[in-house]
Residue, then its C-alpha position, 0 to 999 in steps of 0.5 A: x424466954x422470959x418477956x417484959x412487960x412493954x413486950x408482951x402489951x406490944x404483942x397483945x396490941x398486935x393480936x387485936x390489932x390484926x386480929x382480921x387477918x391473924x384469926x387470934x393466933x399469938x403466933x402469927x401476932x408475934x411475926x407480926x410484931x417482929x417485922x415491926x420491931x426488925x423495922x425499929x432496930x436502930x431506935x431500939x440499940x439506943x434505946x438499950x442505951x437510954x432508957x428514956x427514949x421507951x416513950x419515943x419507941x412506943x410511938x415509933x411501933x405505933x406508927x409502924x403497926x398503923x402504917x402497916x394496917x394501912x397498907x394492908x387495907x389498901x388491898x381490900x376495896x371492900x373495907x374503908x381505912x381511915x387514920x388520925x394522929x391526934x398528935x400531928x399538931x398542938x391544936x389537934x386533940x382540941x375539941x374543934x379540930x377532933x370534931x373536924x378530923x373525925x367529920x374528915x375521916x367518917x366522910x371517907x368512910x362513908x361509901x363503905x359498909x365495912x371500915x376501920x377508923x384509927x385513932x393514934x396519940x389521943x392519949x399523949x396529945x391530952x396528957x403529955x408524958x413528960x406532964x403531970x396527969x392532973x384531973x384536969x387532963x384525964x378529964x378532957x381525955x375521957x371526954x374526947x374519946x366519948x365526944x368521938x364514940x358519940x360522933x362516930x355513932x350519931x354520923x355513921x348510917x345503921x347496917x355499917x359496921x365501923x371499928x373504932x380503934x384507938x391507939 
C-alpha cells in the first residue's frame, strides 16, 4: 500500500503525539490514526472531491487528535492537560493575549508534577494559509514560539516535567 505524503506526516504526528500510551509502535500509531480519520469520513469524500479543502482536513484531524488527548488525560489524575487554539480569535496569536493564555494554561498546570501543554494553529494564526509567508510573518512566528518556550521555563517550578507541544 503505497502512502502519500499528508498521510504518512499524519501518522508520524500521531506516534509522537501518543507516543505515552503507543510506546513508539507504528502499528498501534496507525489504529490511532484511523479512528481519527473514521471520525472525519464526511469532510474526507469531499475532500476526494475538492482538493482545496486539504487545509480544512488538516485542522479537522488536529482537533480530533487534541480532543482525543484530552480525553484521554482525563483519565490520569496524576498528569495535567491543558490546551490552546491559537486560532479560537483574530486577536489570539497577539503577544498580549499568548502571554495570557499561556499565563491560564500554566496556572492549571500548576498543582501537577507531570502535565502536557498543547498548543494548536500558532502557526496558521501568524501565517495565514491562503497569505503570503513573508519575513514579516515567520518572524512574529518564530518569536511567538520562543516567547512561550521562555514563558513556560521562567513559570514553571524546577522537578516539573512540562511537555510543550505544538501542533
Amino acid at each position: 500500500m503505497m502512502r502519500d505524503r499528508n498521510d504518512l506526516r499524519r501518522l508520524h504526528f500521531i506516534n509522537a503525539l501518543f507516543a505515552h500510551a503507543t510506546g513508539q509502535d507504528l502499528y498501534l500509531a496507525e489504529q490511532i490514526k484511523s479512528a481519527i480519520a473514521l471520525s472525519l469520513v464526511e469532510l474526507e469524500t469531499q475532500l476526494a472531491e475538492h482538493s482545496e479543502f486539504a487545509q480544512h482536513y488538516d485542522a479537522a484531524f488536529n482537533a480530533a487528535a487534541a480532543e482525543l488527548l484530552a480525553k484521554l488525560f482525563a483519565h490520569e489524575p496524576r498528569h495535567g492537560f491543558f490546551h490552546w487554539d491559537a486560532s479560537l480569535t483574530l486577536a489570539a496569536a497577539t503577544p498580549l493575549f499568548t502571554r495570557a493564555e499561556i499565563m491560564a494554561g500554566l496556572r492549571h498546570l500548576a498543582p501537577y508534577r507531570e502535565s502536557t501543554l498543547l498548543v494548536t494553529n500558532l502557526r496558521p494564526a501568524l501565517i495565514p494559509p491562503r497569505r503570503r509567508a513573508t519575513a514579516r510573518r515567520h518572524r512574529e512566528y518564530v518569536e511567538a514560539l520562543a516567547f512561550i518556550h521562555d514563558l513556560a521555563a521562567a513559570r514553571t517550578v524546577r522537578g516539573v516535567n512540562l511537555q510543550l507541544l505544538f501542533l
